[in-house]
N, CA, C and O atoms as CSV, one atom per row, in Angstrom:
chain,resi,resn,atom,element,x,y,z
A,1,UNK,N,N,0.854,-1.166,0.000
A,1,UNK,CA,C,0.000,0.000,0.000
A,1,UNK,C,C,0.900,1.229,0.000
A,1,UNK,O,O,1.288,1.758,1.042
A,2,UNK,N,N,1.249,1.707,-1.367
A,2,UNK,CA,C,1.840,2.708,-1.180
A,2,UNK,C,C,1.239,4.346,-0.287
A,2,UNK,O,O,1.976,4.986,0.463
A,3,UNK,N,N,-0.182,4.729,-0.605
A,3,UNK,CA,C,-0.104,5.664,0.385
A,3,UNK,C,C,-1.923,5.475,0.673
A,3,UNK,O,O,-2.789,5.446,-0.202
A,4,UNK,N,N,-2.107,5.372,2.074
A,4,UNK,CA,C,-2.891,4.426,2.662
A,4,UNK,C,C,-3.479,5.575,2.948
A,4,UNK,O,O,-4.631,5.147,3.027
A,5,UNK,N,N,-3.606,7.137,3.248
A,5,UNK,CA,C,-4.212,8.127,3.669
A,5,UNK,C,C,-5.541,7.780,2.173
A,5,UNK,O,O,-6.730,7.472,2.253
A,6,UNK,N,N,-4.698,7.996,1.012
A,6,UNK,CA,C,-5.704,8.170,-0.385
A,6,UNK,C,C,-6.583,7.050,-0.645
A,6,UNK,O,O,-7.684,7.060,-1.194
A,7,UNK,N,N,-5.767,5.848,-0.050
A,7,UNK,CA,C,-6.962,4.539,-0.211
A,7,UNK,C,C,-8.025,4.824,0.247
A,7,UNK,O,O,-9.104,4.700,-0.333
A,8,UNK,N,N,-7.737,5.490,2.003
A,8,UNK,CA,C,-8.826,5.557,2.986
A,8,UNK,C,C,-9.721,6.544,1.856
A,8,UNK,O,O,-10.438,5.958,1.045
A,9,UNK,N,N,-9.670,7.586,1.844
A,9,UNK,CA,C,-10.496,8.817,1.042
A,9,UNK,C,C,-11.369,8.351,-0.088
A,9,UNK,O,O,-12.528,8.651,-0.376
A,10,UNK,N,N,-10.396,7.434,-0.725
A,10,UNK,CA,C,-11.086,6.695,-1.916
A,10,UNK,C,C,-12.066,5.383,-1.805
A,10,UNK,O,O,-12.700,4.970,-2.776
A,11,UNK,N,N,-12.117,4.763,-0.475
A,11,UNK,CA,C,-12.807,3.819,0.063
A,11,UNK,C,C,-14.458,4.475,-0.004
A,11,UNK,O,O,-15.507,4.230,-0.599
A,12,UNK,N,N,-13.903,5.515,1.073
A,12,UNK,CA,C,-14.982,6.473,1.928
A,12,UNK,C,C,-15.947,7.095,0.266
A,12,UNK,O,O,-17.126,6.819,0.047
A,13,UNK,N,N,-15.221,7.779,-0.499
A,13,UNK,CA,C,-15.928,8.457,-1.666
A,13,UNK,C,C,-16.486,7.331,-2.447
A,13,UNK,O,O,-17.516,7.775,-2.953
A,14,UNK,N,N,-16.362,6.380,-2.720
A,14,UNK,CA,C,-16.589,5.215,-3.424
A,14,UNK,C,C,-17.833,4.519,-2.833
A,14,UNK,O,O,-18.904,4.294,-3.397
A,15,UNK,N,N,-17.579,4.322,-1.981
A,15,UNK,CA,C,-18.818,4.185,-0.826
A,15,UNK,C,C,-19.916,4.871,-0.742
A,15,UNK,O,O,-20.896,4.154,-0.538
A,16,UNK,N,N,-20.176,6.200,-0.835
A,16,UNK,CA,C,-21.120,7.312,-0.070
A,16,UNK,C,C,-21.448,7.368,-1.998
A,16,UNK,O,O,-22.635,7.624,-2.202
A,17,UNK,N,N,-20.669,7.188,-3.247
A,17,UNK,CA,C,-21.324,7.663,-4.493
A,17,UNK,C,C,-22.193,5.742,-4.656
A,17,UNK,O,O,-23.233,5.700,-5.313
A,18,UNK,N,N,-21.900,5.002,-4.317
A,18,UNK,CA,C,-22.294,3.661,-4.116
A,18,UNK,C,C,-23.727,3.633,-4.328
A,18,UNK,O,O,-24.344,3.278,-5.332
A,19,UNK,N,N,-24.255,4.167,-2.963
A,19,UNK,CA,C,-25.677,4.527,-2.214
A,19,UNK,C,C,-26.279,5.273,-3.311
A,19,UNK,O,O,-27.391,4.886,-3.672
A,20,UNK,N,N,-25.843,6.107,-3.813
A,20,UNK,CA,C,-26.350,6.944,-4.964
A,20,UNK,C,C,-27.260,6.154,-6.132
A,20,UNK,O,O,-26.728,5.806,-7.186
A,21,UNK,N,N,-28.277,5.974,-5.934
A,21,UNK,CA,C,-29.044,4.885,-7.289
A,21,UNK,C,C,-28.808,5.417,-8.418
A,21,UNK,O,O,-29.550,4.785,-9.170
A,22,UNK,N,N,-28.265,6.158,-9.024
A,22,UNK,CA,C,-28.335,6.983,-10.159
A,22,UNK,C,C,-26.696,6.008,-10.636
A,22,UNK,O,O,-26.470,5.510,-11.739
A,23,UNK,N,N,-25.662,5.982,-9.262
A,23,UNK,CA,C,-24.446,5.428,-9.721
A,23,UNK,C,C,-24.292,3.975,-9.124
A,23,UNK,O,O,-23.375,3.370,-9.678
A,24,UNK,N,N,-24.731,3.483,-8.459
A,24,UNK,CA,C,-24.585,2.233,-7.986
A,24,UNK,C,C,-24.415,1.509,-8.883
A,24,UNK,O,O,-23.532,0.858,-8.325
A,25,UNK,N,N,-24.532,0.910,-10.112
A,25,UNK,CA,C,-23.814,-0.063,-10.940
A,25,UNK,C,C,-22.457,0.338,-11.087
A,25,UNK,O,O,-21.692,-0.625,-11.136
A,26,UNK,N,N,-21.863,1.566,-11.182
A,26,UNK,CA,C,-20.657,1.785,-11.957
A,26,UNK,C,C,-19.782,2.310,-10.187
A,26,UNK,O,O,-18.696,1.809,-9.893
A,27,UNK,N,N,-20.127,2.808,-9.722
A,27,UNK,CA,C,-19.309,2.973,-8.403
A,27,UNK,C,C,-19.152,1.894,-8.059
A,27,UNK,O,O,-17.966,1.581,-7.952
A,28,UNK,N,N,-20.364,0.620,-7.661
A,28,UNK,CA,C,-20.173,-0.383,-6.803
A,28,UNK,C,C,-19.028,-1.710,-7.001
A,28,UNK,O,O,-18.325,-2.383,-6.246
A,29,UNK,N,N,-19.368,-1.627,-8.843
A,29,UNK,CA,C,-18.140,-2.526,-9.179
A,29,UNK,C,C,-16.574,-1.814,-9.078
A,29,UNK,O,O,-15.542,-2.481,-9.009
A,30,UNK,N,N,-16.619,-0.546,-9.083
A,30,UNK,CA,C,-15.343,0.174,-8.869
A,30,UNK,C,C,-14.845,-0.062,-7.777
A,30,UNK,O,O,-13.713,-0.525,-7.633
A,31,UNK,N,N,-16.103,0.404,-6.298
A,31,UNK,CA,C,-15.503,0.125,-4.893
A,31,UNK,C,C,-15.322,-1.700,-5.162
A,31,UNK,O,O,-14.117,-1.931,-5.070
A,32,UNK,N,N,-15.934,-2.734,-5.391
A,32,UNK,CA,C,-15.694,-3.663,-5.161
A,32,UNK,C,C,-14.626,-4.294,-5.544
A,32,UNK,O,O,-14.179,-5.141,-4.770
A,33,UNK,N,N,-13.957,-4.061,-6.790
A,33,UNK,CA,C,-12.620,-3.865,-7.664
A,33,UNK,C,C,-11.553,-3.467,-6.858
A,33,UNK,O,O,-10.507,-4.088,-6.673
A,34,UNK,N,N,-11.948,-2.187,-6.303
A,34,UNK,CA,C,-10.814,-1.623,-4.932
A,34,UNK,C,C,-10.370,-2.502,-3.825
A,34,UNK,O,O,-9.232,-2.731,-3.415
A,35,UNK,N,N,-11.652,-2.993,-3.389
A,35,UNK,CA,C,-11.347,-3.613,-1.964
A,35,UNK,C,C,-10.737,-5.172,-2.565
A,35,UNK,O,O,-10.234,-6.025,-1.834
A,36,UNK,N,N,-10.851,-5.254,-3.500
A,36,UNK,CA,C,-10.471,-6.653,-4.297
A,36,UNK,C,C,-8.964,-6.567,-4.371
A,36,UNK,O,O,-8.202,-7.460,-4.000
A,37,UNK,N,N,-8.662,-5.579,-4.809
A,37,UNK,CA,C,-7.002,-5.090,-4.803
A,37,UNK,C,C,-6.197,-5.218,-3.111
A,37,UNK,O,O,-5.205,-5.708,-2.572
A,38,UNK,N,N,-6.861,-4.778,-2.941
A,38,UNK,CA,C,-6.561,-4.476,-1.283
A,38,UNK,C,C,-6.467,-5.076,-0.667
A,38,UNK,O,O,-5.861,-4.718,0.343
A,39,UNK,N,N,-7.140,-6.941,-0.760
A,39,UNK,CA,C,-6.967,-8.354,-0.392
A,39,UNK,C,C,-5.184,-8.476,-0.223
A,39,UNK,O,O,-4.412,-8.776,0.687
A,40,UNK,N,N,-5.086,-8.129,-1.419
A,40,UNK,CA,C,-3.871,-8.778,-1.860
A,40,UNK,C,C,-2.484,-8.221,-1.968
A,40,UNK,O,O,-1.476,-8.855,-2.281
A,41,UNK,N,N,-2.620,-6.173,-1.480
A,41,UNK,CA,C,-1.815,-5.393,-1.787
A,41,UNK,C,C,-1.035,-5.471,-0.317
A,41,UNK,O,O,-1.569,-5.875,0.716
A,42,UNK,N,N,0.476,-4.955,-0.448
A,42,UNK,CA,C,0.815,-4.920,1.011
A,42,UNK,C,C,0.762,-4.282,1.875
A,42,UNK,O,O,1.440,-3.260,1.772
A,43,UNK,N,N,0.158,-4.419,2.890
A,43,UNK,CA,C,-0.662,-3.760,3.815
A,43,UNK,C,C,-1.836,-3.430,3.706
A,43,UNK,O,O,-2.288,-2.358,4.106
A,44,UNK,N,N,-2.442,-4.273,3.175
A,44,UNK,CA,C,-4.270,-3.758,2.349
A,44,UNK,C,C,-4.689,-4.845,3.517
A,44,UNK,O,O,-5.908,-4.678,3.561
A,45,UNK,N,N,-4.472,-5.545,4.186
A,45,UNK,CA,C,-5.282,-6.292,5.063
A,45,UNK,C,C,-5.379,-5.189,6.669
A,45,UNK,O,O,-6.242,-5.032,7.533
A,46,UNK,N,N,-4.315,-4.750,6.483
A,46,UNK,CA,C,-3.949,-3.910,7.764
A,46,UNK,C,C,-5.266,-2.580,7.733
A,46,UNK,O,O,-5.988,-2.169,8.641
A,47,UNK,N,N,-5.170,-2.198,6.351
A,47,UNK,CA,C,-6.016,-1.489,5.986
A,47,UNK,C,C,-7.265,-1.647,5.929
A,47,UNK,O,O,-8.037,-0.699,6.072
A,48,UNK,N,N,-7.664,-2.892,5.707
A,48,UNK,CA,C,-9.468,-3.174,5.361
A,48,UNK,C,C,-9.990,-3.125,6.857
A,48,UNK,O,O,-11.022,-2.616,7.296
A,49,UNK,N,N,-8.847,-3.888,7.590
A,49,UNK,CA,C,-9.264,-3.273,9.086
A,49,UNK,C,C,-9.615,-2.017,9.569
A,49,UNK,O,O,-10.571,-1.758,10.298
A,50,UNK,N,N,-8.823,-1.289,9.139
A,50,UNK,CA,C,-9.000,-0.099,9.638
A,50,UNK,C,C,-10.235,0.362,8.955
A,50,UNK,O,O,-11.157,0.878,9.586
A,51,UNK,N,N,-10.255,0.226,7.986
A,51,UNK,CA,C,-11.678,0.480,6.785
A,51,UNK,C,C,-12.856,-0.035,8.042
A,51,UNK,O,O,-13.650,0.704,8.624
A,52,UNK,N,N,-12.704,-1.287,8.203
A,52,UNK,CA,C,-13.791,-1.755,8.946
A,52,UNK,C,C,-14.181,-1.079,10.451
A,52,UNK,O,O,-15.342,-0.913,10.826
A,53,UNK,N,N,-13.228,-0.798,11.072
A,53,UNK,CA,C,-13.405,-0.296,12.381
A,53,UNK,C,C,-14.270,1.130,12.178
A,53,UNK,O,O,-15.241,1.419,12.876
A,54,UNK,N,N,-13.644,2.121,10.897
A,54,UNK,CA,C,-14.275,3.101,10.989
A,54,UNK,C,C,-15.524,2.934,10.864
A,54,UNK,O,O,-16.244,3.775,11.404
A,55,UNK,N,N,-16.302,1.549,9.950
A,55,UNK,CA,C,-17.450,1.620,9.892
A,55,UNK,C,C,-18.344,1.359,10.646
A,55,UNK,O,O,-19.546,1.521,10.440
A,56,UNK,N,N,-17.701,0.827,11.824
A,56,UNK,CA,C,-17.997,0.630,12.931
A,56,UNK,C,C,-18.390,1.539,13.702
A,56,UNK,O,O,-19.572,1.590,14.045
A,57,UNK,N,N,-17.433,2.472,14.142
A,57,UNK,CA,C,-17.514,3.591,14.920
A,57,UNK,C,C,-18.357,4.780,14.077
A,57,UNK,O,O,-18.885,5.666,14.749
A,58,UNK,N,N,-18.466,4.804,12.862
A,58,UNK,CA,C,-19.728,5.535,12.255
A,58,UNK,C,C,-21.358,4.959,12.406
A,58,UNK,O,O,-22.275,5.750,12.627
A,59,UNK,N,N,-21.563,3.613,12.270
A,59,UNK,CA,C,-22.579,3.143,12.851
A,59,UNK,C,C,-22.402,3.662,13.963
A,59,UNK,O,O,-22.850,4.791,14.169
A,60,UNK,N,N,-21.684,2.945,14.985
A,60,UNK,CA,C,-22.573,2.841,16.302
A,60,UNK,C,C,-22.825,4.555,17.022
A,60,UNK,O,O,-23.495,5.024,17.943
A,61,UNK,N,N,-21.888,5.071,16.019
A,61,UNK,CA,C,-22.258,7.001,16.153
A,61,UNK,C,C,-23.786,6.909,15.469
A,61,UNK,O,O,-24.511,6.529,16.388
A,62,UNK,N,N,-24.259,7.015,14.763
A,62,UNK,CA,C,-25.234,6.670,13.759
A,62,UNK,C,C,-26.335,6.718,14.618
A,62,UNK,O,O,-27.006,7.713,14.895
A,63,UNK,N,N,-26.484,5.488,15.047
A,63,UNK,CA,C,-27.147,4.772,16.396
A,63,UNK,C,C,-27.255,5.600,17.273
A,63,UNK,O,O,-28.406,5.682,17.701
A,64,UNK,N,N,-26.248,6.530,17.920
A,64,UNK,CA,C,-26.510,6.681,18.973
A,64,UNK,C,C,-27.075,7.981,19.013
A,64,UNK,O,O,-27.543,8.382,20.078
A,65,UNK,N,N,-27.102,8.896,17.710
A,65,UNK,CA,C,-27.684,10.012,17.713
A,65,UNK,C,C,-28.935,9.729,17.043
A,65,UNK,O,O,-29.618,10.719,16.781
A,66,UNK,N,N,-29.515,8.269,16.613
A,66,UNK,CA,C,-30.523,8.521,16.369
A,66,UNK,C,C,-31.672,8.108,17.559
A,66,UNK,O,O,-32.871,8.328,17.730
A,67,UNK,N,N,-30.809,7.526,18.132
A,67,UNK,CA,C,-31.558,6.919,19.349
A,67,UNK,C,C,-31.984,8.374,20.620
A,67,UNK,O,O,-32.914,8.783,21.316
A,68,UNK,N,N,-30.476,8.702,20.239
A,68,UNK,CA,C,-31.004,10.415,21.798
A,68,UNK,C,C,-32.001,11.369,21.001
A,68,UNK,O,O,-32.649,12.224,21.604
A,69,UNK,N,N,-32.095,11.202,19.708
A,69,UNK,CA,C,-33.054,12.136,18.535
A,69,UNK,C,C,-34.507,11.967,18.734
A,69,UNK,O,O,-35.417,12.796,18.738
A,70,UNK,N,N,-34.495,10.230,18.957
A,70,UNK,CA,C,-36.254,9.486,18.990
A,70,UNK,C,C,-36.615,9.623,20.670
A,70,UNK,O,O,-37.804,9.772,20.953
A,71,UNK,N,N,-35.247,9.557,22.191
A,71,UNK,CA,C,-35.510,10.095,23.113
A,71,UNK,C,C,-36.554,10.866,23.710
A,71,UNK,O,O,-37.053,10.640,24.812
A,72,UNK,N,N,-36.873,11.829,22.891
A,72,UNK,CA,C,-37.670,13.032,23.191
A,72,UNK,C,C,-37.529,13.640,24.732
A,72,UNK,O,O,-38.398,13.680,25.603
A,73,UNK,N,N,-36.144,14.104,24.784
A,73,UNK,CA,C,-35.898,14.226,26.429
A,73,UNK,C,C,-35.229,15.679,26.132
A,73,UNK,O,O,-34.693,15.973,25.064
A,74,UNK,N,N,-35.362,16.617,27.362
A,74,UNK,CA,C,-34.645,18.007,26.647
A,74,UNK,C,C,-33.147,18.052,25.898
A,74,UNK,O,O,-32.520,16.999,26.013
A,75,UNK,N,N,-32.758,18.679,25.458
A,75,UNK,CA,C,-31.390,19.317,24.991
A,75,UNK,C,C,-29.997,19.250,26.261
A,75,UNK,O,O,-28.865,18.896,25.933
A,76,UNK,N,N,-30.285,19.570,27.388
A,76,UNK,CA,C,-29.629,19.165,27.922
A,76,UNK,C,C,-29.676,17.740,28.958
A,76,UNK,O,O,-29.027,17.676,30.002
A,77,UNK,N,N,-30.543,16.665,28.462
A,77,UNK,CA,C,-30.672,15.876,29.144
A,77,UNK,C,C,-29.693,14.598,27.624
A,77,UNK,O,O,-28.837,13.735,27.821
A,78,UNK,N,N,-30.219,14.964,26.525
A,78,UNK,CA,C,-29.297,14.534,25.301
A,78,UNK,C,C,-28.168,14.557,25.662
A,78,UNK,O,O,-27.494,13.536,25.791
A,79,UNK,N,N,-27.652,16.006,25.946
A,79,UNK,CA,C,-26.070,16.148,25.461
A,79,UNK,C,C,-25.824,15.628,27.001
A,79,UNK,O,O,-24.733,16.197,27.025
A,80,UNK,N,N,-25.882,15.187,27.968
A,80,UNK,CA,C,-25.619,13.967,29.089
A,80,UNK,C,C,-25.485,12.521,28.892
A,80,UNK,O,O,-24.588,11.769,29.271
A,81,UNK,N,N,-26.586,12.272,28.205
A,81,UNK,CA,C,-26.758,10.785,27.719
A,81,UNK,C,C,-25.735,10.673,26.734
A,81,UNK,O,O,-25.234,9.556,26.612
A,82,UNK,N,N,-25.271,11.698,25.922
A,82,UNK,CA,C,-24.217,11.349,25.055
A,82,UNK,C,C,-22.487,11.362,25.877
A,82,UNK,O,O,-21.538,10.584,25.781
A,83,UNK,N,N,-22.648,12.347,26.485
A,83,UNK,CA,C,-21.106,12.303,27.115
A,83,UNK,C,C,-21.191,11.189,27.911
A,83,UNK,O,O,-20.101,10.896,28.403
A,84,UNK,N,N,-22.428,10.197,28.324
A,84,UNK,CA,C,-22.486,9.086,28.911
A,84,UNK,C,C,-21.896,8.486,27.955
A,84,UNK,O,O,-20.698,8.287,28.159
A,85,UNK,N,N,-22.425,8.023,26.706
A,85,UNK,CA,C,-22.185,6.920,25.781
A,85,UNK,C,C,-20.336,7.540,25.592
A,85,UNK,O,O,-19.332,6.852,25.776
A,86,UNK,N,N,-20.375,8.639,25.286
A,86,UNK,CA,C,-18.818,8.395,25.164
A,86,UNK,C,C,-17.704,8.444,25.952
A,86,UNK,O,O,-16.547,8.714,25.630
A,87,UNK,N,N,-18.066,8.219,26.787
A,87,UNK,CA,C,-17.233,8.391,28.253
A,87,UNK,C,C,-16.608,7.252,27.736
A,87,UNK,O,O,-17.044,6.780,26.686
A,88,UNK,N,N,-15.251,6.514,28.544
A,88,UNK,CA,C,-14.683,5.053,28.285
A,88,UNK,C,C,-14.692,4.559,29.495
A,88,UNK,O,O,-14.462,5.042,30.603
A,89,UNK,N,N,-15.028,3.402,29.073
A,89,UNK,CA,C,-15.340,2.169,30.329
A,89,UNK,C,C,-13.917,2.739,31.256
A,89,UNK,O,O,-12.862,3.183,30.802
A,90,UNK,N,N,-14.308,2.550,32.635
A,90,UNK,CA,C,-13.642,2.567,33.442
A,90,UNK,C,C,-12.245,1.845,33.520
A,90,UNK,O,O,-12.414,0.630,33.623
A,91,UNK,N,N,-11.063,2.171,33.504
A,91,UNK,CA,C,-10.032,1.940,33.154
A,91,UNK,C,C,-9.414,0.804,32.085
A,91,UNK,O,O,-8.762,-0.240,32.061
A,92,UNK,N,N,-10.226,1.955,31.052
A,92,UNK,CA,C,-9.815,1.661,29.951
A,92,UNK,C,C,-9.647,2.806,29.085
A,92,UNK,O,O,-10.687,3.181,28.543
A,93,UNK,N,N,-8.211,3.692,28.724
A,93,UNK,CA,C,-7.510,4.716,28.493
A,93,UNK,C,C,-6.281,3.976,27.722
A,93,UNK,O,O,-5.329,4.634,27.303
């Protein structure tokens, strides 16, 4: 993997034009082509990880603002429940 910042960017853009019904045939085989490369490139496994974690941590962000959204609890009872969710488990730093 020569430079792993542009993969990431190009994952992410490839992805988000994906969803797009207008491009989803021609993005999707592109992103899928990409991540196909990336099996096999060096350091592309190191990378799909990282690919994966972010999608992770964008879901479960996702989630969690849609969940304090459907809440219906004031503005400052939200922004509590959230510095709850992101607080880190107790000694774990």
């Amino acid at each position: 993997m020569h430079n792993p910042e542009l993969a990431n960017f190009l994952h992410w853009y490839l992805l988000l034009e994906r969803r797009d019904p207008r491009h989803t045939a021609h993005f999707g085989g592109v992103h899928d082509a990409f991540l196909h490369r990336l099996h096999g490139a060096p350091g592309g496994q190191q990378l799909l990880a990282s690919l994966r974690r972010q999608e992770a941590l964008l879901a479960s962000l996702s989630n969690a603002a849609q969940a304090l959204k459907a809440s219906g609890e004031s503005r400052p009872k939200r922004i509590a429940r959230l510095r709850a969710m992101l607080e880190p488990p107790r000694g774990e730093i």
